[in-house]
C-alpha positions in Angstrom: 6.7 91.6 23.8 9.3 88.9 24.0 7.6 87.2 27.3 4.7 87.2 25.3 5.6 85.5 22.3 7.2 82.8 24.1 4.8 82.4 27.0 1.4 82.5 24.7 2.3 82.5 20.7 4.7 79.7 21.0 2.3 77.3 22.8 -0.6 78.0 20.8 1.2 77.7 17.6 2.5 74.3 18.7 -0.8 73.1 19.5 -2.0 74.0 16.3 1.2 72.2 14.8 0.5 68.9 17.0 -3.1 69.1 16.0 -2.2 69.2 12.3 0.0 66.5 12.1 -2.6 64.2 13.9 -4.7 65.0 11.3 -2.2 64.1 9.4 -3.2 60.4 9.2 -7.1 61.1 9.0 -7.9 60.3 4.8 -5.2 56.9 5.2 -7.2 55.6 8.3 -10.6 56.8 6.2 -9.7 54.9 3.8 -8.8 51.5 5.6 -12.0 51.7 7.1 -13.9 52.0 3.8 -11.9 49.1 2.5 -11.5 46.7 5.4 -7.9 46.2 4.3 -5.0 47.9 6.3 -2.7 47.5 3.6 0.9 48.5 4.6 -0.3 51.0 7.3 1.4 50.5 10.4 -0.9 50.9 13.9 1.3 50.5 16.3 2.5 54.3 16.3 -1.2 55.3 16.6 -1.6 52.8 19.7 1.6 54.7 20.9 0.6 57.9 21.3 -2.3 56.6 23.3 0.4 56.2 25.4 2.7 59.2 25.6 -0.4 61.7 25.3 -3.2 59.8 28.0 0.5 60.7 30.4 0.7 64.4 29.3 -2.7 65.2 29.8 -2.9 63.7 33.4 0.4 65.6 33.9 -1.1 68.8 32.7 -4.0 68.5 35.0 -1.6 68.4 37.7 0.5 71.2 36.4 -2.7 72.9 35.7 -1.5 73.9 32.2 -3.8 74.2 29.4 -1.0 74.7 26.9 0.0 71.5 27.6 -3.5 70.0 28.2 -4.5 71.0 24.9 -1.3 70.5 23.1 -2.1 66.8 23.7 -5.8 65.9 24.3 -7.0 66.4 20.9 -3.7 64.1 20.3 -5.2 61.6 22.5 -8.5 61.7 21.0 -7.1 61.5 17.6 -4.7 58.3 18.8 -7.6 56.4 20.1 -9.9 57.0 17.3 -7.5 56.0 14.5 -6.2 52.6 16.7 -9.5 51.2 17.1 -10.3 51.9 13.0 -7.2 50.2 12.2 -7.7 47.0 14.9 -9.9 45.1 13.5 -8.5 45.2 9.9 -5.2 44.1 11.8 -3.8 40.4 11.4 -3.9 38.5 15.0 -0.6 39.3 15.9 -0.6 42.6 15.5 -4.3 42.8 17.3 -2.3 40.7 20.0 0.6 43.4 20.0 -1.8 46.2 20.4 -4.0 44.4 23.0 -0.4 44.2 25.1 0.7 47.8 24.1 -2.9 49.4 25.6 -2.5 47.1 28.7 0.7 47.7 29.2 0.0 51.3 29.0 -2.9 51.2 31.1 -1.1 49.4 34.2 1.8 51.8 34.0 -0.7 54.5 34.6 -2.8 52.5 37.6 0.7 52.1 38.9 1.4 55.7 39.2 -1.9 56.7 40.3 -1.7 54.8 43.4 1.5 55.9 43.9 -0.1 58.9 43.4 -2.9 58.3 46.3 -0.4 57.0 48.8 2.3 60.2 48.6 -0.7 62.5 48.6 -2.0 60.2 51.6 1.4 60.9 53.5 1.9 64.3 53.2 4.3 63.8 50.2 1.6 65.6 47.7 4.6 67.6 46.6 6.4 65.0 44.8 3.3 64.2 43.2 4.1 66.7 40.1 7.8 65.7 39.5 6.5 62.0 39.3 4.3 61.8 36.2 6.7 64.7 34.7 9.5 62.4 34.5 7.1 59.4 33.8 5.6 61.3 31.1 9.6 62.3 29.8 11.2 59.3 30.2 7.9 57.4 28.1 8.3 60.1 25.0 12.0 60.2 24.8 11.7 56.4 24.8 8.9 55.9 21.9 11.7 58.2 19.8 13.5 55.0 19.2 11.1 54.1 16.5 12.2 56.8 14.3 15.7 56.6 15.5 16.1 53.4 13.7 14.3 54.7 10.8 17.4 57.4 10.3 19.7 54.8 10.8 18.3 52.5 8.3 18.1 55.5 6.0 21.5 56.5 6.1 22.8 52.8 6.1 20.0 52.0 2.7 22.2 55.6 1.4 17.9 57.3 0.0 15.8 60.0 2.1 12.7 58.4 0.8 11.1 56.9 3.7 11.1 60.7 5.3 8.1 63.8 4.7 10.3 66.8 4.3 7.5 68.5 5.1 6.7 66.5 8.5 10.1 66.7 9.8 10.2 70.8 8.9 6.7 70.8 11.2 8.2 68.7 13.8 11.7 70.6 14.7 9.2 74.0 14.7 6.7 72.0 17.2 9.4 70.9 19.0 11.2 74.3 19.0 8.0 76.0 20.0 7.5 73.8 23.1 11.3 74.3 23.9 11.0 78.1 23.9 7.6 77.8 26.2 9.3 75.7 28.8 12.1 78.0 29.1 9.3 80.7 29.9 8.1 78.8 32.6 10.9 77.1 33.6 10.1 73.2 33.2 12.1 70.6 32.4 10.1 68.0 31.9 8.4 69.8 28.7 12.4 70.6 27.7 14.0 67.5 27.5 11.7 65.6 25.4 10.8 68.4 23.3 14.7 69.3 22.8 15.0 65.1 21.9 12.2 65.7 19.4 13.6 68.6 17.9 17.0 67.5 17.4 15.5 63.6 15.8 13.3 66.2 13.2 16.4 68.2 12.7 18.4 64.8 12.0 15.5 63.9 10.0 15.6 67.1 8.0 19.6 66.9 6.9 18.8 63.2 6.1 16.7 64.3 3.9 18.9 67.5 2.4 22.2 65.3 2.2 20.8 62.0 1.2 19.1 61.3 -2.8 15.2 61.1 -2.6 15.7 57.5 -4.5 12.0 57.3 -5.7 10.4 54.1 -5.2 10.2 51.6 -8.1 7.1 49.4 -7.5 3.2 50.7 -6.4 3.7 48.5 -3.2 7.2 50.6 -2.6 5.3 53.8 -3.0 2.6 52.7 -0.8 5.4 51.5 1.9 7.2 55.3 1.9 4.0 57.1 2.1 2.7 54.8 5.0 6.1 55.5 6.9 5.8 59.0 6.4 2.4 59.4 7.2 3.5 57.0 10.8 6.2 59.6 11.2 3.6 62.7 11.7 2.1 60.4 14.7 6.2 58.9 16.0 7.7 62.9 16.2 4.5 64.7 16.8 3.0 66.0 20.1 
C-alpha cells in the first residue's frame, strides 16, 4: 500500500497540483487580452517556464516517464499560450527581453541535442539520460532565484503581502509529492529541484505566518500584490 501511494497517488496528485496552479494565471492573461493593456502583470515568469518545462518533457521522453511527462506538458502548453497573449501588449523592452529569453532557451536546447546525437553516435548513449537530467536540475533550481529575492525583499520591507498563502501551501505539497515519487524510483534529478522548491514554498509559507499581511493602500498597490502572487503560481510551480 505504501509503494503504491508514493509510486502512483503522489505523482498523479502533483500533476494535478502543477496543472492547477497553471491555470492559476488563466482569467489575468484573459483579461490583458480583452483589454490590450498588460497592466502590472509581469511575463517574464510565463516566458520562463517555457524554459524549465520544454527541458522536463524532453527529459521525460528519455526517462520514459509519463508522470513526469505529464506533470509538465500541459505546463508547457499553458507557458507558451499565456507568453505570446501577453507579448504583444508588452513595452519594446520587455518584447526585447522575451525575444532573448526564448532564444536563449532555444539554443541551450539545440546545444544539448547535438550533444545528444554525437554521444549516442559514439556509443556513449548511456550518458545521454544523466545529461538533460542535470540540465533540466540545474535550469529549475536556477529560475528559483526569482522568488528568492522576493522573500528577501519581504522580510527586509518587514509585510507578507506580496505572497498567496494559498499558492505557497500548493507548492510545498507539489513539491513534497514529487520528492516522495523520486524517492520511489530513485532519481535525483526529480529530488533536488523538487526538495529546492519545497523548502522556497516552505520559506514562503513562515514568511507569510511570521510576518503582518500589511494590506496595500493604493488600487495600483493592490493590483501590484495580486500580479506577484499570481507570477508566483508560474515561479514555484511544476
Amino acid at each position: 500500500m505504501k509503494e503504491f501511494v508514493a509510486a502512483d497517488i503522489a505523482p498523479i496528485l502533483a500533476c494535478v497540483l502543477a496543472l492547477v496552479r497553471f491555470l492559476v494565471p488563466t482569467r489575468e492573461v484573459l483579461t490583458v487580452r480583452r483589454d490590450g493593456n498588460l497592466g502590472e502583470l509581469n511575463p517574464v515568469p510565463f516566458c520562463a517556464a517555457i524554459l524549465n518545462t520544454s527541458g522536463w518533457v524532453a527529459y521525460s521522453v528519455l526517462e520514459g516517464d509519463l508522470f513526469i511527462f505529464f506533470g509538465d506538458a500541459p505546463g508547457l502548453l499553458c507557458s507558451i499560450w499565456m507568453t505570446f497573449s501577453l507579448f504583444p501588449h508588452a513595452s519594446r523592452a520587455v518584447q526585447d527581453r522575451l525575444t532573448g529569453f526564448i532564444m536563449t532557451a532555444a539554443a541551450v536546447w539545440c546545444i544539448l541535442a547535438m550533444v545528444t546525437i554525437i554521444l549516442q553516435s559514439t556509443g556513449s548513449g548511456h550518458a545521454v539520460t544523466p545529461l538533460w537530467g542535470w540540465a533540466v536540475s540545474v535550469t529549475q533550481v536556477l529560475l528559483m532565484a526569482s522568488p528568492l529575492s522576493t522573500i528577501y525583499k519581504a522580510i527586509q520591507q518587514r509585510t507578507s503581502a506580496s505572497f498567496h498563502l494559498g499558492l505557497c501551501a500548493m507548492g510545498l505539497v507539489t513539491s513534497t509529492m514529487w520528492v516522495i515519487f523520486s524517492l520511489t524510483i530513485n532519481n535525483l534529478f526529480v529530488m533536488v529541484p523538487n526538495m529546492v522548491g519545497g523548502a522556497m514554498s516552505l520559506l514562503a509559507l513562515l514568511v507569510c505566518i511570521v510576518l503582518p499581511r500589511t494590506p496595500p493602500r493604493t488600487p495600483a498597490e493592490q493590483q501590484q500584490a495580486r500580479m506577484r502572487g499570481i507570477e508566483q503560481a508560474v515561479e514555484l510551480g511544476r
